[in-house]
C-alpha positions in Angstrom: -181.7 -195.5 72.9 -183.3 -198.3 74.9 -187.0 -198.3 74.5 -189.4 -199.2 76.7 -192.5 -200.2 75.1 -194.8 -199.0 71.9 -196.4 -195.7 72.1 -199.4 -197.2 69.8 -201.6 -200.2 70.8 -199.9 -203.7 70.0 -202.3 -205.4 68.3 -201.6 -202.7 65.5 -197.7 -204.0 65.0 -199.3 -207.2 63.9 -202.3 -205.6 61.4 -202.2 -202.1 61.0 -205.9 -200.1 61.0 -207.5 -198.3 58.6 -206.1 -194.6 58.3 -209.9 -193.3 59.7 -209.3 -195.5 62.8 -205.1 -194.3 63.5 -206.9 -190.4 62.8 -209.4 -191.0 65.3 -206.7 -192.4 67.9 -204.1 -189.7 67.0 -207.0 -186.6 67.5 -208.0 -188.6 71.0 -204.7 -189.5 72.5 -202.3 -187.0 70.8 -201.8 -182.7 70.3 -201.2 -183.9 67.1 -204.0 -183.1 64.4 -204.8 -185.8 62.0 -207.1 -185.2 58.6 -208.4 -187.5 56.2 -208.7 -186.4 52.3 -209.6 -187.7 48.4 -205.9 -188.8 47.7 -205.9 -189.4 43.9 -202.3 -191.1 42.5 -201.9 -190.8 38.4 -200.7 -194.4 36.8 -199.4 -193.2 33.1 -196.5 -195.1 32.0 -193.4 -192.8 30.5 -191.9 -194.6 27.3 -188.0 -194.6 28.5 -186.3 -191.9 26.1 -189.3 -190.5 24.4 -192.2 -187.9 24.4 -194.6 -190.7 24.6 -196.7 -191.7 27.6 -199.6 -194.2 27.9 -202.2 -192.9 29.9 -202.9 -195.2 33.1 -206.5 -195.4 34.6 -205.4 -193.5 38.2 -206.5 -194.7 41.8 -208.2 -193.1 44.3 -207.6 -193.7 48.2 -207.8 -191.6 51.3 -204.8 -189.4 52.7 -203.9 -189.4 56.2 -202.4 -185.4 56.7 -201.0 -185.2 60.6 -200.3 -181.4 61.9 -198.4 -180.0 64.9 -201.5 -178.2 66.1 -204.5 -176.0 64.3 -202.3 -172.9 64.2 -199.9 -175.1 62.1 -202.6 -176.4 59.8 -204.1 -173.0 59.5 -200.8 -171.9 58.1 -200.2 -175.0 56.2 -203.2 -173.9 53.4 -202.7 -170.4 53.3 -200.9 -168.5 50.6 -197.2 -168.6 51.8 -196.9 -172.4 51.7 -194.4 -172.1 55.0 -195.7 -175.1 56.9 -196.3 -178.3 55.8 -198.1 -181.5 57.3 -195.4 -183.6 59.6 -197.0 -186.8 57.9 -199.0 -187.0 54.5 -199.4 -190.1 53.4 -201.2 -191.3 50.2 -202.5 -194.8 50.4 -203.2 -194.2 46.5 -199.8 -194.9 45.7 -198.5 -198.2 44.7 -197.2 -200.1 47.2 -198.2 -197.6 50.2 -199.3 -199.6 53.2 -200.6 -198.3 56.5 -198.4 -200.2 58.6 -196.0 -197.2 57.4 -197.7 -194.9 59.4 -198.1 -196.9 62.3 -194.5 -197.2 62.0 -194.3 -194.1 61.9 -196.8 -192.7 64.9 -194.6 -194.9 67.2 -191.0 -193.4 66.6 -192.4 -189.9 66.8 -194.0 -190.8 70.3 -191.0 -192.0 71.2 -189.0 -189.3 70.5 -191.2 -186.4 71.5 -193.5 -188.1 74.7 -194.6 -183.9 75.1 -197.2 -185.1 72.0 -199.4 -187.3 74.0 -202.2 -186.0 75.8 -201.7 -186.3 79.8 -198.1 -185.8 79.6 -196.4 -182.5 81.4 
């Protein structure tokens, strides 16, 4: 599939925003519902073929969930667990960038152009 152009501005396929700026442009221009969280990411190191671990210090970053719509994310936290988030991503986790989720945004709007606003 040919494409024609990038459903996200081009200045972010060279530096990708911070996740509080790509929420604010996905709640604006998309249906899609983006929330920003505490992510936390736990950094103990596993001793290969023992019991032993050696505790890590942990990091703390933001999470970038993205939902369908509210009646999805509504569902998403309730007790049956039946829908998830389409997109959580923990930049508290080694080596997690957000040019992944700019990545990311794109190739759903490409595939599904009924998620931005203004669209039939």
């Amino acid at each position: 599939m040919k494409r024609k152009g990038h459903s996200v501005p081009d200045s972010w396929l060279t530096r990708a925003p911070r996740l509080s700026q790509i929420a604010a442009w996905i709640n604006q221009r998309t249906t899609l519902i983006a929330e920003i969280r505490q992510g936390y990411c736990n950094t103990d190191r596993i001793i290969p073929n023992t019991r032993i671990r050696i505790p890590g210090k942990g990091r703390r970053g933001n999470e970038l969930l993205v939902f369908l719509n509210a009646e999805h994310r509504n569902e998403c936290w309730s007790i049956p667990r039946s829908a998830a988030p389409i997109l959580r991503h923990n930049a508290a986790e080694t080596y997690r960038c957000n040019a992944e989720v700019v990545r990311w945004l794109d190739d759903y709007l490409q595939n599904h152009p009924e998620a931005k606003k203004g669209t039939p």
